[in-house]
C-alpha positions in Angstrom: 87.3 101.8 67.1 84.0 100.4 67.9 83.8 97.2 70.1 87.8 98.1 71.1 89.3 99.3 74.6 92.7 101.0 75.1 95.1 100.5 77.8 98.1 100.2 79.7 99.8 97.0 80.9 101.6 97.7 84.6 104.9 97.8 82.8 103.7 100.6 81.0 103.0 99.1 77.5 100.1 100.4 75.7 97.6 98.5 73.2 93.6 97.8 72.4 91.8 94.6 73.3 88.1 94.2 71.7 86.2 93.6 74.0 85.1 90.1 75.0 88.5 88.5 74.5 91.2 87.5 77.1 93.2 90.7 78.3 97.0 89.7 78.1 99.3 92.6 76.8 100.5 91.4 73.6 104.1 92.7 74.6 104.4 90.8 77.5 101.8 88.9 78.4 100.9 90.3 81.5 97.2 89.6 82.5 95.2 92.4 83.0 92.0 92.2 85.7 89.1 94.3 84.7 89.6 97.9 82.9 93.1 97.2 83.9 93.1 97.6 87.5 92.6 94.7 90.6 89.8 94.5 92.0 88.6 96.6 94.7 88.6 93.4 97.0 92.5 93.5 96.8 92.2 96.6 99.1 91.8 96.4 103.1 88.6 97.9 104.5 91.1 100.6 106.1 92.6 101.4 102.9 88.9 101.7 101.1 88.3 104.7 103.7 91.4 106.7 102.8 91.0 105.8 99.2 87.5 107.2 99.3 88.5 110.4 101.5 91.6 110.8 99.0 89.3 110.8 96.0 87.5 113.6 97.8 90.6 115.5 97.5 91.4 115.3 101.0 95.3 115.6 101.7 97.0 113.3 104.0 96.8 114.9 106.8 93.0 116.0 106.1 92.6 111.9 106.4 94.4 111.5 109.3 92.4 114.1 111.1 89.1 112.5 109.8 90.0 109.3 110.8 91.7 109.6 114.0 94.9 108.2 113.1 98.6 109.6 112.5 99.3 111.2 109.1 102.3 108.6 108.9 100.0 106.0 109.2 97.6 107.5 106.4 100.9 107.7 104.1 101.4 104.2 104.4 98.0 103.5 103.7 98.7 105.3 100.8 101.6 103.8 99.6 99.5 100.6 99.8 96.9 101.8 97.9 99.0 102.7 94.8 101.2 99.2 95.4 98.0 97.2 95.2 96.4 99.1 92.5 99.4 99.6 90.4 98.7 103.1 90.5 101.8 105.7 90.4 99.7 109.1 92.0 96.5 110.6 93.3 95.0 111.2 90.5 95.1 107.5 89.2 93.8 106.3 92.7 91.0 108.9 92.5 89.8 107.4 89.3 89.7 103.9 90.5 87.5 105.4 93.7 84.9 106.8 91.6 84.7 104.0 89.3 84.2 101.5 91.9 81.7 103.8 93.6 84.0 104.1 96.9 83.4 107.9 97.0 
C-alpha cells in the first residue's frame, strides 16, 4: 500500500500505520518512536562503538580486542544494546546501526 508502513510493536504485534499519523499499536497501544525503534540517543557513547563494530560483523570477542576491554564487558554492552533497542539478536541490532549511519 502506498503512503502505508508495516511493523512490529515490542510485544510482538504486527500492523500498518500511514504515514503521518500517530504510531500507537492498535492492539495495545504501545507508542512506537520512529520506524519502531528508540532513538539512537537512548544508547551510551560506549555502547554506539560496539554497536557499530557489531554491525561490522565483529564477534564479541573481536570487540573486546578492538577496544581494549574484557569480552565480558563487551557482552554486557551487548545485552544493553538489545534491552534499549528492543532488539532480540544481531542481526536486528545490525539493522538499526546502518540505519542510523553508526557503521
Amino acid at each position: 500500500m502506498n503512503g502505508c508502513l508495516e511493523a512490529k510493536c515490542p510485544l510482538g504485534h504486527e500492523f500498518r500505520w500511514l504515514t503521518g499519523t500517530p504510531m500507537l499499536c492498535p492492539v495495545c497501544q504501545h507508542p512506537m518512536h520512529g520506524d519502531q525503534y528508540p532513538p539512537v540517543e537512548a544508547l551510551t557513547p560506549r555502547e554506539k562503538e560496539v554497536l557499530a563494530l557489531l554491525a561490522r560483523g565483529m564477534t564479541n570477542r573481536e570487540i573486546a580486542e578492538n577496544l581494549y576491554i574484557e569480552e565480558c564487558t563487551v557482552e554486557h554492552h551487548v545485552h544493553s544494546i538489545f534491552r534499549k533497542l528492543r532488539v532480540r539478536n544481531r542481526t536486528q541490532a545490525a539493522t538499526y546501526a546502518i540505519r542510523n549511519v553508526l557503521t
